[in-house]
N, C-alpha and C positions, 0 to 999 in steps of 0.2 A: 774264524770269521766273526763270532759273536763278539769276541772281544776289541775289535776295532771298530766295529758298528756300536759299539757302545754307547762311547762319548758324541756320536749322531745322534742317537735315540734320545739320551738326556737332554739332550741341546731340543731338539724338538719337540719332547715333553713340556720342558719351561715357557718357549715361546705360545704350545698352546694352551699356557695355564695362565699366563702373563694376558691373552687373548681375551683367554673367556674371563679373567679379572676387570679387566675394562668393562666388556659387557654388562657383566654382575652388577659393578660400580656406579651404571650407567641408571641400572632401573631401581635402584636401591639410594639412588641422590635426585631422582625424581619423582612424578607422578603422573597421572593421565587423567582425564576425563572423557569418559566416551558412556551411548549412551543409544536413543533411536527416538526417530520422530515421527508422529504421526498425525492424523488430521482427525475432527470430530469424530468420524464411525469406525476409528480404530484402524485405517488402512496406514500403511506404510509413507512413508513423503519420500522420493529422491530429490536431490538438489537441493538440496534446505542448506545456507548457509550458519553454520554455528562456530559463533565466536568468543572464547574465554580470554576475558580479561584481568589482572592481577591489581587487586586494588589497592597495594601496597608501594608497588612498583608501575605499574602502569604499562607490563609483558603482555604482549596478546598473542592469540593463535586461533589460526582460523583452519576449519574445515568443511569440507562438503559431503552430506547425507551420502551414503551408497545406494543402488536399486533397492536396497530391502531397508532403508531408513536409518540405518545406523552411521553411526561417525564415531572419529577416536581422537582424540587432542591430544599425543604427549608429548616426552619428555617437557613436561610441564613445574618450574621450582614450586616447592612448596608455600604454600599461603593460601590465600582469600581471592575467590576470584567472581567475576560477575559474567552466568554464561548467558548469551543471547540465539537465536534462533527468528531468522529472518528468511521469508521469501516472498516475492513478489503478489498482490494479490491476497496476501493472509495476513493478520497482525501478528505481529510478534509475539513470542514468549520469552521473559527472562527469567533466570535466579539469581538469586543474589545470595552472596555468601556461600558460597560453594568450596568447603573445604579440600584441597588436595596433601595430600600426606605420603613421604615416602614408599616408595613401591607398590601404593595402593593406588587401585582403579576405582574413582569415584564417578557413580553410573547417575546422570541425570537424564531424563527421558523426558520431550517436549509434545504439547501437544496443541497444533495452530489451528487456528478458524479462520475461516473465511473472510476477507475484508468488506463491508456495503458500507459505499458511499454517498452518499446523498447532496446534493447543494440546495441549498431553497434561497433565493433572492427576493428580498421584501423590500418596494419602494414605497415611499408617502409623496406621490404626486396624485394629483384631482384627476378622478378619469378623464374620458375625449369626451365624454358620454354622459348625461345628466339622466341617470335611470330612475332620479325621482321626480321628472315634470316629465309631463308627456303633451304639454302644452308647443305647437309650433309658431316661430315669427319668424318676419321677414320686415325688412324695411326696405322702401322704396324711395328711391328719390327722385326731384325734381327732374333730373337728366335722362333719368333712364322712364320717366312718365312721356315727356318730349320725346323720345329717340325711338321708345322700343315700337315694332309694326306693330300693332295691334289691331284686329278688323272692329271699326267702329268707333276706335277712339274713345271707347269706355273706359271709365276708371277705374270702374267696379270690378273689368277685366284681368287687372293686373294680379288679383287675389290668385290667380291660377300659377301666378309663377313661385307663390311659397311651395315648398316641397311637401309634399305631402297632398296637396287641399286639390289636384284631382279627382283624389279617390272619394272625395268629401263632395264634390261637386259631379258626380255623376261625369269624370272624365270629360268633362266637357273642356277643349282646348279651343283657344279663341286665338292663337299666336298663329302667321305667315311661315 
């Protein structure tokens, strides 16, 4: 029986050595970058987008942080690449020149800050407001000396209608 299971045996031997040739092939004609991100006090980041780029060729790949902050890029060709790290809310972190090398795991580790943003808007228009006189006027005119009730038909009455010159005149209102 052994002798006719034989040429099975070999036959299945080869394909899974042909198998695992590929595989072998596979991590030994590329490279990875993987690595973990964290925020100023050392805590872990999930969801941090990190993306290597090949600055040769201009290959990217992109992955997403896991729960405990790591990420893995591979089968990634050899060269020069520029990794980024991006999430919403924090500034960026990049490297630049980040060597990958056959079947080596090149570990870069990112660490992001917080983003504050500020706007300040500075106009050069004259205030509404002249906060260096504190002088008030009013002009009157002919029409409104004829027109307005006034009891008495004094002149001198009209002074009550500048704003302010109640208070200057003991509130005293003389208008209908």
């Amino acid at each position: 029986m052994f002798q006719r299971s034989r040429p099975m045996l070999l036959a299945l031997l080869l394909m899974v050595g042909a198998v695992a040739g590929v595989f072998a092939q596979t991590s030994s004609t590329t490279g990875e970058i993987s690595g973990r991100v964290v925020d100023e006090t050392g805590g872990v980041m999930p969801g941090v987008t990190v993306t290597a780029t090949n600055t040769q060729t201009g290959l990217s790949r992109t992955a997403v942080t896991e729960e405990d902050g790591d990420y893995s890029l591979g089968l990634l060709p050899p060269g020069i690449y520029r990794v980024a790290a991006e999430l919403s809310g924090f500034r960026s972190d990049v490297r630049e020149n980040v060597t990958v090398l056959l079947g080596v795991s090149s570990n870069v580790r990112f660490t992001l800050s917080a983003e504050l943003s500020e706007e300040i808007t500075v106009t050069s228009q004259a205030p509404l407001v002249d906060v260096t006189d504190a002088d008030l006027t009013l002009s009157v005119t002919q029409d409104q000396i004829e027109n307005l009730p006034i009891l008495g038909r004094d002149f001198s009455d009209l002074v009550l209608l500048t704003p302010g010159a109640g208070e200057a005149f003991g509130d005293r209102v003389a208008l209908n």
